[in-house]
DSSP file (Angstrom, degrees, kcal/mol; ACC not computed):
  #  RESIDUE AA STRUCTURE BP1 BP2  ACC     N-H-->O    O-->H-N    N-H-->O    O-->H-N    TCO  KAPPA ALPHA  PHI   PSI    X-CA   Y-CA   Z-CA
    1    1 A X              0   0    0      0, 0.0     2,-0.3     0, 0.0     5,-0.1   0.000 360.0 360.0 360.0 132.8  122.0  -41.9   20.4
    2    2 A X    >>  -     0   0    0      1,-0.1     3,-2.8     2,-0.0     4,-1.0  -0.641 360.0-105.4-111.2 175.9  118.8  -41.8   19.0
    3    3 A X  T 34 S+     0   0    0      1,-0.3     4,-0.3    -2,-0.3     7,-0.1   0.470 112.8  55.3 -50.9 -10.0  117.3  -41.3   15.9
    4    4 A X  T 34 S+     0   0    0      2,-0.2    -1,-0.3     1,-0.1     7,-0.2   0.068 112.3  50.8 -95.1   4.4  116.0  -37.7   16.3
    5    5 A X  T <4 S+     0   0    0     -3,-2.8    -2,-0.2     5,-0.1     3,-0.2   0.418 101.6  52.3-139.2   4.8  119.5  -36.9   17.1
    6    6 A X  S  < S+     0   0    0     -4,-1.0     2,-0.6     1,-0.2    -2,-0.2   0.618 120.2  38.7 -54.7 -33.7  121.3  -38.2   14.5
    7    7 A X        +     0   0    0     -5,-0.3     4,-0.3    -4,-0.3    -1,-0.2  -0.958  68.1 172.3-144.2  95.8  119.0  -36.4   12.1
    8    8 A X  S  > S+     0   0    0     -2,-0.6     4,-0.6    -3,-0.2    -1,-0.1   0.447  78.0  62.5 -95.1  11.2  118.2  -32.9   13.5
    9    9 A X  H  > S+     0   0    0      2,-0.2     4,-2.7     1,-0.1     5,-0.2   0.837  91.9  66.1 -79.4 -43.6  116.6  -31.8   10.7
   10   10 A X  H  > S+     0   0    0      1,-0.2     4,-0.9     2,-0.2    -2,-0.2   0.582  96.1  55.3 -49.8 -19.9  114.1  -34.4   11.2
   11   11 A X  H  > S+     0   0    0     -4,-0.3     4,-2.7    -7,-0.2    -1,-0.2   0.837 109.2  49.2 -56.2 -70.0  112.9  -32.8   14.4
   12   12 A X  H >X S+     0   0    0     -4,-0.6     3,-1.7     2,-0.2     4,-1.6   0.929 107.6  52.5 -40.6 -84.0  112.3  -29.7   12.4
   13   13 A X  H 3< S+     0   0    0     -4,-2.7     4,-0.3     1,-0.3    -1,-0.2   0.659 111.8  48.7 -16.6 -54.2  110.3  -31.5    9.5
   14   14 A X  H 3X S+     0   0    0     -4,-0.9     4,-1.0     2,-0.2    -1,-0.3   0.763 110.6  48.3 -78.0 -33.8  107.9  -33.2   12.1
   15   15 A X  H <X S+     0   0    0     -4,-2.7     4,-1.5    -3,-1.7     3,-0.4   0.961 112.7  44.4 -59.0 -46.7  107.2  -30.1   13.8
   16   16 A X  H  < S+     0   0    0     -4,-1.6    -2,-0.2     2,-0.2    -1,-0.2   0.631 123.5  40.7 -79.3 -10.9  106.4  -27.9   10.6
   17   17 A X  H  > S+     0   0    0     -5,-0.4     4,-0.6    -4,-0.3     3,-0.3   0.634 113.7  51.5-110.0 -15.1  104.1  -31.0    9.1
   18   18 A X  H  X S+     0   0    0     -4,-1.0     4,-0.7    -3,-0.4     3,-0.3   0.786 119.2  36.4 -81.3 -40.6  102.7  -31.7   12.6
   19   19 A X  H  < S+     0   0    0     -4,-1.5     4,-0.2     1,-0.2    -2,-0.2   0.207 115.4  61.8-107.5  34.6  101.7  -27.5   12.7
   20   20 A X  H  > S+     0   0    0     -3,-0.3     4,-1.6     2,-0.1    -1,-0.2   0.490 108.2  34.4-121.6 -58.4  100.9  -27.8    9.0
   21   21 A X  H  < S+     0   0    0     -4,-0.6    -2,-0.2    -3,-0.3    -3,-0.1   0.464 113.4  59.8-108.2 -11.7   98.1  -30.3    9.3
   22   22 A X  T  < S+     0   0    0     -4,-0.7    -3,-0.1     0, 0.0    -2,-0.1   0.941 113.1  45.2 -84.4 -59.6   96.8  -28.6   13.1
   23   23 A X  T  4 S+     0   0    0     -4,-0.2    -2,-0.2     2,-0.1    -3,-0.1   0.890  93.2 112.9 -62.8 -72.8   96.4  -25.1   10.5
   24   24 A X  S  < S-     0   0    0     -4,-1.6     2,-0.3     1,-0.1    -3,-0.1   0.326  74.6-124.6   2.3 132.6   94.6  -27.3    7.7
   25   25 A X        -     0   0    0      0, 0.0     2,-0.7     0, 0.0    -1,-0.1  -0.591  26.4-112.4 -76.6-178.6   91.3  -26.4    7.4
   26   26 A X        -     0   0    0     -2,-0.3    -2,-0.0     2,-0.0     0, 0.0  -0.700  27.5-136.8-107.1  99.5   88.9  -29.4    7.8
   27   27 A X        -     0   0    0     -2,-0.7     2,-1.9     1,-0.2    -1,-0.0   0.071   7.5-149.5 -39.7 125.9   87.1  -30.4    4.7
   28   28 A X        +     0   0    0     48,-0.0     2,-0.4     3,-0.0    -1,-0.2  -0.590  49.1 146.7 -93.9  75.6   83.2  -31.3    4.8
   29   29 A X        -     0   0    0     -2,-1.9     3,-0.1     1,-0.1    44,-0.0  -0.990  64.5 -91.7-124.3 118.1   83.9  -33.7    1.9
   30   30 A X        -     0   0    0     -2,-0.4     2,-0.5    43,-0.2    -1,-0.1   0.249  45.6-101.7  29.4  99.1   81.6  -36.7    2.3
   31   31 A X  S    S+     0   0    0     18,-0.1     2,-0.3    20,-0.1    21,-0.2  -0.723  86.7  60.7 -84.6 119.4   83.1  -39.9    4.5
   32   32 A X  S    S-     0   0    0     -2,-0.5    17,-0.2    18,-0.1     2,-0.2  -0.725  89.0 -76.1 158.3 139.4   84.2  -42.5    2.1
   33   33 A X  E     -A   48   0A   0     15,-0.8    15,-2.5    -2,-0.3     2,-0.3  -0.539  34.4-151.0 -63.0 162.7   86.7  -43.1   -1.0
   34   34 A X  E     -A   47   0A   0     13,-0.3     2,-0.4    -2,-0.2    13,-0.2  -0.939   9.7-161.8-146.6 122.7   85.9  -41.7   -4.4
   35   35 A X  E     -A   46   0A   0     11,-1.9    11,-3.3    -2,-0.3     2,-0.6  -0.989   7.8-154.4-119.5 147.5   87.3  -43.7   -7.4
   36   36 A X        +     0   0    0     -2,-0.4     9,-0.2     9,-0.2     3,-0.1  -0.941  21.1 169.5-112.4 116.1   87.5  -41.9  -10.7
   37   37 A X  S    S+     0   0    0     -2,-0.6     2,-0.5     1,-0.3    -1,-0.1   0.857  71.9  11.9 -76.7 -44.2   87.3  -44.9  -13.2
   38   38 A X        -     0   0    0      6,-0.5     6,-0.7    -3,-0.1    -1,-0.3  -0.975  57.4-171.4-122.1 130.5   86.8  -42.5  -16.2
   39   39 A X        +     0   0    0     -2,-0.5    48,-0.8     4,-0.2     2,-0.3   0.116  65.2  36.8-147.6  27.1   87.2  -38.8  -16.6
   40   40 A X  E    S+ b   0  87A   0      2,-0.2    48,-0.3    46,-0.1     4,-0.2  -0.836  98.7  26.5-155.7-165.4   86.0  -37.8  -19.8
   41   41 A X  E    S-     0   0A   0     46,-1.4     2,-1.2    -2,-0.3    49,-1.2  -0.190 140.6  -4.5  27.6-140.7   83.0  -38.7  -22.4
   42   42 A X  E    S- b   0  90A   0     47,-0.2     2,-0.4    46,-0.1    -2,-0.2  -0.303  97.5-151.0 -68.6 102.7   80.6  -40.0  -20.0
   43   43 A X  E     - b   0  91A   0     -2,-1.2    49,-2.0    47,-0.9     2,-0.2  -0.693   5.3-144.9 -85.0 142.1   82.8  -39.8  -17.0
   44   44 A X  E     - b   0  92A   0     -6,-0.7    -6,-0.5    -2,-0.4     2,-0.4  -0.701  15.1-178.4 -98.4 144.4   82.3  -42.3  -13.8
   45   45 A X  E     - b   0  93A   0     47,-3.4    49,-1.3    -2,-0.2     2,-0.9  -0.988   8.8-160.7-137.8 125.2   82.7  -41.6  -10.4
   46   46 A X  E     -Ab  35  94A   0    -11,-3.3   -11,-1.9    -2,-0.4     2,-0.6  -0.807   2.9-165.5-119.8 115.5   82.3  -44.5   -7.6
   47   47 A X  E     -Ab  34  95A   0     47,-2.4     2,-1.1    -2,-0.9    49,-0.6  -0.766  11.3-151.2 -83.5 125.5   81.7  -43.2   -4.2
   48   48 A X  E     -Ab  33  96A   0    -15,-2.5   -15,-0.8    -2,-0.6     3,-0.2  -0.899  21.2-174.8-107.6 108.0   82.2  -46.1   -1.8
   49   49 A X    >>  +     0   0    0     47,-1.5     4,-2.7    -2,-1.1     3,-1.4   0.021  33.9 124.0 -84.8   2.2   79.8  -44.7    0.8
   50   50 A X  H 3> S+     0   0    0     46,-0.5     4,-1.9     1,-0.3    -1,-0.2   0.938  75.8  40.2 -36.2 -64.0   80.1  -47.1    3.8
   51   51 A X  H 34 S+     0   0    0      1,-0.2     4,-0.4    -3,-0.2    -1,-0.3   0.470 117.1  50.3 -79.2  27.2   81.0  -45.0    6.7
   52   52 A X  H <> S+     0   0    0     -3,-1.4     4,-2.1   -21,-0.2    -1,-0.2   0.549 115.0  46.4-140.5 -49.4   78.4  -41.9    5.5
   53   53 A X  H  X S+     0   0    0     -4,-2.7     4,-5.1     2,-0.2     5,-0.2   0.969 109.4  55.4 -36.8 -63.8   75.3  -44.8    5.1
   54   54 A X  H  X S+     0   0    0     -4,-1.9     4,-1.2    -5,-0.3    -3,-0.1   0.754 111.1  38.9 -34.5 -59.5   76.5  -46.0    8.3
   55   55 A X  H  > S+     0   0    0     -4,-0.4     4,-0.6     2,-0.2    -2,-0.2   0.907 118.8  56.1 -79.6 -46.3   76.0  -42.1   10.3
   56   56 A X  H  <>S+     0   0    0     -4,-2.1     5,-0.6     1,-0.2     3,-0.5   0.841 103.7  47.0 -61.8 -38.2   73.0  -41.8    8.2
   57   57 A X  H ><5S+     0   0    0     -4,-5.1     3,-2.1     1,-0.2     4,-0.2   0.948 111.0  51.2 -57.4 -53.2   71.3  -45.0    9.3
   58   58 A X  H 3<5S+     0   0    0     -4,-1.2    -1,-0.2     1,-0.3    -2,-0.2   0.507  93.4  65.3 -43.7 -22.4   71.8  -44.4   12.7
   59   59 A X  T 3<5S-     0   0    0     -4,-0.6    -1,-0.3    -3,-0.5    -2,-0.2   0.450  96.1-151.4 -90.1 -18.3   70.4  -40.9   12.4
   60   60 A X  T < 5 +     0   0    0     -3,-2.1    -2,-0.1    -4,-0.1    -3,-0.1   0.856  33.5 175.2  36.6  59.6   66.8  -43.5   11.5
   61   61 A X      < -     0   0    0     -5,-0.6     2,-0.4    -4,-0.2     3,-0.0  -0.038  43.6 -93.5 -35.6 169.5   65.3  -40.4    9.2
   62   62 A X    >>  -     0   0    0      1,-0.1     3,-7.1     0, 0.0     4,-0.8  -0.939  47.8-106.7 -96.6 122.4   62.6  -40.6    7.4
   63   63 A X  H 3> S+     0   0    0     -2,-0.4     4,-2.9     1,-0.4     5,-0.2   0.649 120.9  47.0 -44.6 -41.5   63.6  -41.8    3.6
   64   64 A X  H 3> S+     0   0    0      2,-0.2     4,-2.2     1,-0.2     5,-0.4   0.917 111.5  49.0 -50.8 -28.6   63.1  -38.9    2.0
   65   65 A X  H <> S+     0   0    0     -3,-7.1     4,-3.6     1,-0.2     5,-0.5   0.967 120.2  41.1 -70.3 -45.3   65.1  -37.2    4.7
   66   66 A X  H  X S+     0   0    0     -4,-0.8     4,-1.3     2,-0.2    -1,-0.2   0.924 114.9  54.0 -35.3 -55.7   67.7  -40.1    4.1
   67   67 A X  H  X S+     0   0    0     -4,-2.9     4,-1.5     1,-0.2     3,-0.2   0.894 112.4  44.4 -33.5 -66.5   67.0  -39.7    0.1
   68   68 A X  H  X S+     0   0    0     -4,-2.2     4,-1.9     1,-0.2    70,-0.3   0.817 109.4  49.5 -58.4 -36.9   67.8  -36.0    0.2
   69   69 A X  H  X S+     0   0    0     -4,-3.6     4,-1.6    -5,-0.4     5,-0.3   0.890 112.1  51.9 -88.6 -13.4   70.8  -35.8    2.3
   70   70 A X  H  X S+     0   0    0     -4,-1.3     4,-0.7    -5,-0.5    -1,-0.2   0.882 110.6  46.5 -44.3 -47.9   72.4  -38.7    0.0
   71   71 A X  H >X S+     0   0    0     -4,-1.5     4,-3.6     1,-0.2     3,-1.4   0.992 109.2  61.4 -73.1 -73.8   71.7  -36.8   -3.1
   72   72 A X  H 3X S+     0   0    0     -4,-1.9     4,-0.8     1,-0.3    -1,-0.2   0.629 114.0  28.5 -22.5 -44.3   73.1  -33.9   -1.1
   73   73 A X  H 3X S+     0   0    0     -4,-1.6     4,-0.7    -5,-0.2    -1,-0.3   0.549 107.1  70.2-115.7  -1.7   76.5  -35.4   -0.6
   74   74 A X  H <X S+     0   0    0     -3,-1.4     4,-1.6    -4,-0.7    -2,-0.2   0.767 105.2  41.7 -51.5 -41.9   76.3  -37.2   -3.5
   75   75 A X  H  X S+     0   0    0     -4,-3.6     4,-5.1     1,-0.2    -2,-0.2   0.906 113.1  55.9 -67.7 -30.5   76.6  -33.4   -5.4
   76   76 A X  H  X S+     0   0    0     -4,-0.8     4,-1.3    -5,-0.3     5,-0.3   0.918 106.1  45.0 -77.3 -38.2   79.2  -32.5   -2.9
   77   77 A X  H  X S+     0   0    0     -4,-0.7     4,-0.9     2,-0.3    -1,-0.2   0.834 118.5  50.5 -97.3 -45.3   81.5  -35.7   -3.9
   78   78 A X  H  < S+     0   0    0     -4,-1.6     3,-0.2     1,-0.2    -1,-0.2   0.995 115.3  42.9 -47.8 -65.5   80.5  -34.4   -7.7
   79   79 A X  H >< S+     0   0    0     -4,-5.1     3,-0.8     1,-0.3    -2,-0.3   0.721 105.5  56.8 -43.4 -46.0   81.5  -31.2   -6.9
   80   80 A X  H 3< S+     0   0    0     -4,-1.3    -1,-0.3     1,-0.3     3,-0.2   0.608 110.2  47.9 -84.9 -25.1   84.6  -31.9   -5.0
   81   81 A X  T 3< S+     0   0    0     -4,-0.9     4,-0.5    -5,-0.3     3,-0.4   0.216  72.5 120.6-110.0  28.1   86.1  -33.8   -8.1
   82   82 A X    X   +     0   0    0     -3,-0.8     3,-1.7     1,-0.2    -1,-0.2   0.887  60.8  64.3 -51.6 -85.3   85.3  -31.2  -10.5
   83   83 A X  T 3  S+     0   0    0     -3,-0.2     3,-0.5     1,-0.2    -1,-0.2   0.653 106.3  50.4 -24.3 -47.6   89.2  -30.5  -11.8
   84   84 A X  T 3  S+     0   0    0     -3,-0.4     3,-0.3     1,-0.3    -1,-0.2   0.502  98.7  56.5 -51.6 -38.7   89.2  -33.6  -13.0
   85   85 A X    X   +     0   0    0     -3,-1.7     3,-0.8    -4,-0.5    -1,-0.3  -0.441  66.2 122.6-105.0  38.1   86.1  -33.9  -15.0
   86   86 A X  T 3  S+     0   0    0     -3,-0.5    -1,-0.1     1,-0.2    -2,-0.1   0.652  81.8  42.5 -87.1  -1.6   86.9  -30.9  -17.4
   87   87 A X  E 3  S+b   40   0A   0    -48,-0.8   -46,-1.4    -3,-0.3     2,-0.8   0.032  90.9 123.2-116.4  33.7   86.7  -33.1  -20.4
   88   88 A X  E <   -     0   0A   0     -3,-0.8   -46,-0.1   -48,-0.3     3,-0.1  -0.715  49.4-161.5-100.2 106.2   83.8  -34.7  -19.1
   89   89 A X  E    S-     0   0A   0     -2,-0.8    37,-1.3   -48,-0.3     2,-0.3   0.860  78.0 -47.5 -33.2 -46.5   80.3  -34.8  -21.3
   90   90 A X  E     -bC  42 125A   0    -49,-1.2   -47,-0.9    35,-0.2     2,-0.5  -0.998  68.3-116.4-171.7 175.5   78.7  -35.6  -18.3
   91   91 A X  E     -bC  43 124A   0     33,-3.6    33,-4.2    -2,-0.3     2,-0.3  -0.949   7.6-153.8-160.6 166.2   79.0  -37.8  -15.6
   92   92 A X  E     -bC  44 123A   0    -49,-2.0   -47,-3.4    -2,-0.5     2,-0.6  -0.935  13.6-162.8-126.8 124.9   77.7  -40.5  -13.7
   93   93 A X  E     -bC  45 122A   0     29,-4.0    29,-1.1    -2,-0.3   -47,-0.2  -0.731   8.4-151.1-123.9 104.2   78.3  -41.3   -9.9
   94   94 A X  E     -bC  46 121A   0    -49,-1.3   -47,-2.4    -2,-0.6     2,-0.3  -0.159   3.8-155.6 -51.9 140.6   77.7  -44.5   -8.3
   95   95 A X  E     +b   47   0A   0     25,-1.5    24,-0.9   -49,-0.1    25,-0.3  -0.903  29.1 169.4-111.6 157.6   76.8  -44.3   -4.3
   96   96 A X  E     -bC  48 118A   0    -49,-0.6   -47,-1.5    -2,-0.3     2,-0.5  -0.979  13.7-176.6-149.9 145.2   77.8  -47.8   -3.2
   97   97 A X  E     - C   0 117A   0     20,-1.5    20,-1.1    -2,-0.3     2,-0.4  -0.893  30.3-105.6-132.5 167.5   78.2  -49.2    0.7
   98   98 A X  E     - C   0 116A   0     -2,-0.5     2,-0.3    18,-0.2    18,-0.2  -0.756  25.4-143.3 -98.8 130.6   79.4  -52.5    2.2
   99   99 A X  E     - C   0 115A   0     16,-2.3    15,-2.3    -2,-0.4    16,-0.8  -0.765  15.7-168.2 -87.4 143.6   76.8  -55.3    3.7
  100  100 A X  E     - C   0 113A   0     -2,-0.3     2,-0.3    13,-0.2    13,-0.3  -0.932   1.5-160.0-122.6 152.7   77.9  -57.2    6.6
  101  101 A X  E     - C   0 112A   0     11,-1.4    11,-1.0    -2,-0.3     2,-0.2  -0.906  23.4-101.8-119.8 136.2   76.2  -60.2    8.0
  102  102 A X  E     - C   0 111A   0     -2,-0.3     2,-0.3     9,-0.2     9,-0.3  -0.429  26.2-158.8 -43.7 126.1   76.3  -61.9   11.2
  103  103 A X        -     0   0    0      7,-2.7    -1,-0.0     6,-0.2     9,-0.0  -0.888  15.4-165.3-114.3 170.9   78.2  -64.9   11.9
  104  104 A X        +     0   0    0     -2,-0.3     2,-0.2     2,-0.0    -1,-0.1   0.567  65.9 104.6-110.9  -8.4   77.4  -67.4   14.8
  105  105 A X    >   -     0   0    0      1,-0.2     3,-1.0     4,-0.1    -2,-0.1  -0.482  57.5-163.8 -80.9 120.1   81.1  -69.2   14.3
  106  106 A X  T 3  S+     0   0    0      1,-0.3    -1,-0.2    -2,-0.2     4,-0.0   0.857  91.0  68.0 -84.7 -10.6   83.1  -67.6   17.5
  107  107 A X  T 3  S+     0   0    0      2,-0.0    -1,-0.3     0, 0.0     2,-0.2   0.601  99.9  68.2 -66.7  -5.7   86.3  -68.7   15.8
  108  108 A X  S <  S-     0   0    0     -3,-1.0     2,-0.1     1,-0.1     4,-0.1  -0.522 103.1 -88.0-125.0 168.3   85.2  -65.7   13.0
  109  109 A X        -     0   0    0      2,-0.2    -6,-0.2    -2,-0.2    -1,-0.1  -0.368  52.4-107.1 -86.3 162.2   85.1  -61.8   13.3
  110  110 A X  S    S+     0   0    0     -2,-0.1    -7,-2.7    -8,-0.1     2,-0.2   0.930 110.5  30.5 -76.4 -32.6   81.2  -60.9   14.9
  111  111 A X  E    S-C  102   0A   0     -9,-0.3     2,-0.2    -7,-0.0    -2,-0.2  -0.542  78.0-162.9-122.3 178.0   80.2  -59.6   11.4
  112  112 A X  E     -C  101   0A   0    -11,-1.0   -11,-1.4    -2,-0.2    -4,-0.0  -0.976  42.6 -81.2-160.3 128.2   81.8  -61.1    7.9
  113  113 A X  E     -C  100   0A   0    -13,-0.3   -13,-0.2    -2,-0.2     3,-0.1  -0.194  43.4-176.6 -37.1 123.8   81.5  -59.0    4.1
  114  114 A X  E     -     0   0A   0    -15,-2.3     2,-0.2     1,-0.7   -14,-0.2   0.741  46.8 -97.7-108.8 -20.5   78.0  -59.7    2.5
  115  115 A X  E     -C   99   0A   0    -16,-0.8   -16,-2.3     2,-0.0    -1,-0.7  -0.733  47.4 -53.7 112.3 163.6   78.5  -57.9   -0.5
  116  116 A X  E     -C   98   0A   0     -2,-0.2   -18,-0.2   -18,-0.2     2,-0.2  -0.815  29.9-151.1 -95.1 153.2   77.8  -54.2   -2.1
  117  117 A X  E     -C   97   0A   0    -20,-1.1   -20,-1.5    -2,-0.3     2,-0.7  -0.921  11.3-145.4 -88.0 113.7   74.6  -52.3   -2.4
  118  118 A X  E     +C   96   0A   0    -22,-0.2   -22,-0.2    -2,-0.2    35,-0.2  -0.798  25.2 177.6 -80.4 104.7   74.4  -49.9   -5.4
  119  119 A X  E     -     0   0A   0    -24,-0.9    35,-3.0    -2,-0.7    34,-2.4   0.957  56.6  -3.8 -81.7 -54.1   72.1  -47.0   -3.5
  120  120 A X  E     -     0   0A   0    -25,-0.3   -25,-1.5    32,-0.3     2,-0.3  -0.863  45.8-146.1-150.7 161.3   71.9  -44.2   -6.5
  121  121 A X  E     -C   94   0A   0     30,-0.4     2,-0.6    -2,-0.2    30,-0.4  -0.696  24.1-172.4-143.7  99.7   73.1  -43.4   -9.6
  122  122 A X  E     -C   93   0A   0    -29,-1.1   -29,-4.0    -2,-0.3     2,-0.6  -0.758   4.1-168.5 -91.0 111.5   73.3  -40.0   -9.5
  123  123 A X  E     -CD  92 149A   0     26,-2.3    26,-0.9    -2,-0.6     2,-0.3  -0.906   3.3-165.4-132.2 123.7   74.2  -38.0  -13.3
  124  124 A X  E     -C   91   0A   0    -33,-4.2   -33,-3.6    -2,-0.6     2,-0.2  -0.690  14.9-132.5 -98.8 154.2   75.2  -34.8  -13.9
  125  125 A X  E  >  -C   90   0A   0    -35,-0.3     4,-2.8    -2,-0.3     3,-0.5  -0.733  25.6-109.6-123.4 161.1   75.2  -33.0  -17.2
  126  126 A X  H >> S+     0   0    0    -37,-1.3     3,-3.5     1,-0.3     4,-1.8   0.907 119.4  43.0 -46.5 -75.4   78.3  -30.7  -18.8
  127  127 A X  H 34 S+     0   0    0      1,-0.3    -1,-0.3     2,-0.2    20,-0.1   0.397 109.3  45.2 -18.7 -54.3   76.3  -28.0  -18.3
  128  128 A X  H >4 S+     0   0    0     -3,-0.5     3,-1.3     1,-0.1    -1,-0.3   0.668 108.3  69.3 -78.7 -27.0   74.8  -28.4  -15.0
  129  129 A X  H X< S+     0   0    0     -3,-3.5     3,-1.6    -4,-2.8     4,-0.3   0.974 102.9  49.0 -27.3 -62.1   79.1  -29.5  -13.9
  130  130 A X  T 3< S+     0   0    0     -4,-1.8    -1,-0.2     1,-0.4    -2,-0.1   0.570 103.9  54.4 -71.5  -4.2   80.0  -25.9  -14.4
  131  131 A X  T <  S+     0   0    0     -3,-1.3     4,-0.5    -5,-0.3     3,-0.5  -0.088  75.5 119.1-124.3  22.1   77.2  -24.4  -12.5
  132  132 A X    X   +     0   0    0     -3,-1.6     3,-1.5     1,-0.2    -2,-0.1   0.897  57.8  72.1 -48.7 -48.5   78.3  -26.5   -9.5
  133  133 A X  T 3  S+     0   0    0     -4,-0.3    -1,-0.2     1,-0.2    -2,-0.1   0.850  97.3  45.9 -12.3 -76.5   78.9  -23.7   -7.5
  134  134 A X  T 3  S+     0   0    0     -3,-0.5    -1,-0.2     0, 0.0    -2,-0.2   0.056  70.8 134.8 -91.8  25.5   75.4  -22.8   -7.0
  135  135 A X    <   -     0   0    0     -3,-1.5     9,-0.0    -4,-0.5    -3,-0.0  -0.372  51.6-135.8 -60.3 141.8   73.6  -26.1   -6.1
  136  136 A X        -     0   0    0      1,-0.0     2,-0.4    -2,-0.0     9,-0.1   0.180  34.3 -88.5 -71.2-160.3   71.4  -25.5   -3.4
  137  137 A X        -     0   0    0    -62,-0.0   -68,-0.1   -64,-0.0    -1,-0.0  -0.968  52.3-108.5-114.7 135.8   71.5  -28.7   -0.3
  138  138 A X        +     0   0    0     -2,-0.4     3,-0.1   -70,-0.3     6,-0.1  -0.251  52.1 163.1 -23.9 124.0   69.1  -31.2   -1.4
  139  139 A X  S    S+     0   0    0      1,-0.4     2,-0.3     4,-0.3   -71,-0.1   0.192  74.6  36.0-125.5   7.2   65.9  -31.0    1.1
  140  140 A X  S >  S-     0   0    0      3,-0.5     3,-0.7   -72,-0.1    -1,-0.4  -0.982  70.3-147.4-154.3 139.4   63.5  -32.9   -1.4
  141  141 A X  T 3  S+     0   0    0      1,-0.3     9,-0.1    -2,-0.3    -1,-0.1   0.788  96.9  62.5 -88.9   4.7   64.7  -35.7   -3.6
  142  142 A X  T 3  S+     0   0    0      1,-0.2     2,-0.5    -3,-0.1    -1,-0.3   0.328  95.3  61.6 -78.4   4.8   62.3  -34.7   -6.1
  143  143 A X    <   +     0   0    0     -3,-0.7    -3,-0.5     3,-0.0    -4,-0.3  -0.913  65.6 167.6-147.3 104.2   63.7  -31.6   -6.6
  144  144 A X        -     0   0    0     -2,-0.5     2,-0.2     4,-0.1     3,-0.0  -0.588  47.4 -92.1 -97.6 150.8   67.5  -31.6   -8.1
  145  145 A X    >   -     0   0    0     -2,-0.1     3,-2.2    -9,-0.1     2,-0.4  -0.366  64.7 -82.4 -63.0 154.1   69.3  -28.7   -9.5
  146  146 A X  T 3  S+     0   0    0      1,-0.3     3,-0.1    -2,-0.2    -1,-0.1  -0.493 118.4  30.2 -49.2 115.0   68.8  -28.6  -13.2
  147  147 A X  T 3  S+     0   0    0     -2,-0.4     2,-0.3     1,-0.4    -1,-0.3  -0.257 101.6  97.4 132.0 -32.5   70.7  -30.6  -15.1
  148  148 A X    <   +     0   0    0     -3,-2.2     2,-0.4   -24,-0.1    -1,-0.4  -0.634  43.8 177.3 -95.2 142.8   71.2  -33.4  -12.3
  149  149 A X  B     -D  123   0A   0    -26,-0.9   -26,-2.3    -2,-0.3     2,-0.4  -0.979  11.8-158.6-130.4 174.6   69.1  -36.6  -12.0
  150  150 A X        -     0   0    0     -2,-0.4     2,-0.4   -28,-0.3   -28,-0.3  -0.849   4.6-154.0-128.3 131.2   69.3  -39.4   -9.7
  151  151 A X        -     0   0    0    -30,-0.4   -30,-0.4    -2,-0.4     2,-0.2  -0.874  20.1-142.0-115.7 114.4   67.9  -43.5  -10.0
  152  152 A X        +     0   0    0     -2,-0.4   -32,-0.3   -32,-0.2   -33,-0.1  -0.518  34.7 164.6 -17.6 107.4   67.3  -44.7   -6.9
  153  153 A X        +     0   0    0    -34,-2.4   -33,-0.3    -2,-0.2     2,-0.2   0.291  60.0  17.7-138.9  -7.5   68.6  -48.4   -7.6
  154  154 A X        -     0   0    0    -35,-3.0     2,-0.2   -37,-0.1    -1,-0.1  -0.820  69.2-125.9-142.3-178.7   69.1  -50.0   -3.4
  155  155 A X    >   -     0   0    0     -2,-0.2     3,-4.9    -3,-0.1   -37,-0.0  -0.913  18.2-119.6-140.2 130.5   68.0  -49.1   -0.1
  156  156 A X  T 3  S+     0   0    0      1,-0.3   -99,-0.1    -2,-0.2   -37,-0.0   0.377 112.7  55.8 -32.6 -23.6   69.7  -48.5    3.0
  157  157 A X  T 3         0   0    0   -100,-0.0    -1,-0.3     0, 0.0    -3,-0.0   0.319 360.0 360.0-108.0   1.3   68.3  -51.1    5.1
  158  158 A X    <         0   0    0     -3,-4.9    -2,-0.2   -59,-0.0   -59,-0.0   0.310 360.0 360.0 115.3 360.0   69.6  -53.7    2.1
């Protein structure tokens, strides 16, 4: 006998969470984990941005085109964590990606952890939080919504 027929409810369960998650819509959130170290006074957010560096590089832009669409889902990642941040003065959101290095050793994986890169440091103010709504998409990195600014602290190519 097998387990799906010991337990015929369990048949049920996996069909409604199997046509559950087919229904979902599909979020355009940013590829990456988001840790919220802090979530009020100056609140922190750290995006670990690997696989979203990764389709950007590959895409070989021009840096500003890079800059801007960073910034751009840098806001979205802001945005997306929003609920969270209601007691938040402001915040500040690290973009961060993974180095990998060659190794020549075949006994080893073809690439090995070099370290992180700290790309941007992207800080939103209360104000500019609440108006989240209506941020445009980034097409210049010189030009942020109000309230937002960015430092530039790494570059994609390391």
């Amino acid at each position: 006998m097998s387990y799906m027929e010991k337990f015929p409810m369990m048949r049920t369960v996996l069909f409604l969470a199997a046509l559950l998650a087919a229904a979902a819509p599909v979020a355009a959130s940013p590829a990456g984990p988001v840790v919220v170290p802090r979530s009020s006074g100056h609140a922190l957010l750290i995006w670990q941005a690997t696989p979203f560096v990764a389709a950007l590089a590959s895409k070989h832009e021009s840096k500003d085109q890079a800059l801007a669409e960073l910034e751009s889902a840098a806001l979205t990642v802001i945005a997306e964590h929003k609920a969270l941040l209601h007691k938040a003065s402001s915040v500040s959101l690290k973009v961060l990606y993974v180095r990998t290095a060659a190794q020549n050793d075949p006994q080893y994986a073809p690439t090995s952890f070099a370290g992180f890169t700290q790309l941007l440091i992207l800080t939103v103010t209360k104000t500019a939080l609440a108006n989240s709504a209506k941020w445009p998409r980034v097409t210049d990195p010189r030009r942020l919504p109000a309230g937002v600014s960015a430092t530039v602290t790494g570059s994609i190519n390391g």
